[in-house]
N, C-alpha and C positions, 0 to 999 in steps of 0.2 A: 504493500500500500504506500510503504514511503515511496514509492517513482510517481503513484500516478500525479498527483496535483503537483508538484516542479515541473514534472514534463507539462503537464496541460498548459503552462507559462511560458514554455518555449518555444520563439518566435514560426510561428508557420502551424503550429499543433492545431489541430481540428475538430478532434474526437480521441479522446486517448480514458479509454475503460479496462477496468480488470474485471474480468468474469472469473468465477467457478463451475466444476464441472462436477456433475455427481458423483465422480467417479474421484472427487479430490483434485483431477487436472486443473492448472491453470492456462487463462492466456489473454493474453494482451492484445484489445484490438484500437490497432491506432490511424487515424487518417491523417496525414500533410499537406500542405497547401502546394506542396515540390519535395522534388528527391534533394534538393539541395537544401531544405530545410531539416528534411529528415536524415542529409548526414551533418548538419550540423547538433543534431539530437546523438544522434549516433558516438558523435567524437566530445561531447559533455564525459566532464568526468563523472561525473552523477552516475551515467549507464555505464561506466569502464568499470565502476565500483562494485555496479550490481552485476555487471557480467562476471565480474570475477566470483564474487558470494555465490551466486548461483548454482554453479556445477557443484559445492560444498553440498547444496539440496536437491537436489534432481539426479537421478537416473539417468547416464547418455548426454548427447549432446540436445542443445533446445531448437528447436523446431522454427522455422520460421517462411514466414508466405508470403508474397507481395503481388502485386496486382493495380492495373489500371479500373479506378471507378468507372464503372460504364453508366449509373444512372446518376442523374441529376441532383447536387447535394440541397436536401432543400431550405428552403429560407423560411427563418426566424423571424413571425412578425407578435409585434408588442399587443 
């Protein structure tokens, strides 16, 4: 839980949720406004921190997916 809300403050962040899985999995689903944002996310020492912690908890290496949004992000009205 400490990544999500620093990451959600880092410039470009769009969508950045921690889900559970009934099965105990975890996983992070995050949207960018650019791939250049999200390696300036990437190269924070914040995530170096946590990449390292991580393998300390998890089983194998972590998993990870990426993909172009094909629908429409929608808009926030007041």
């Amino acid at each position: 839980m400490g990544l999500v809300e620093p990451s959600r403050g880092h410039e470009g962040s769009l969508e950045y949720h921690l889900h559970e899985q009934e099965d105990g999995r975890f996983f992070l689903y995050e949207v960018w406004r650019s791939q250049e944002d999200l390696d300036r996310h990437n190269a924070t020492e914040l995530l170096r921190d946590f990449m390292k912690e991580l393998t300390r908890h998890v089983d194998g290496a972590p998993e990870a997916y990426s993909g172009v949004m094909r629908s429409a992000y929608p808009s926030i009205s007041d």
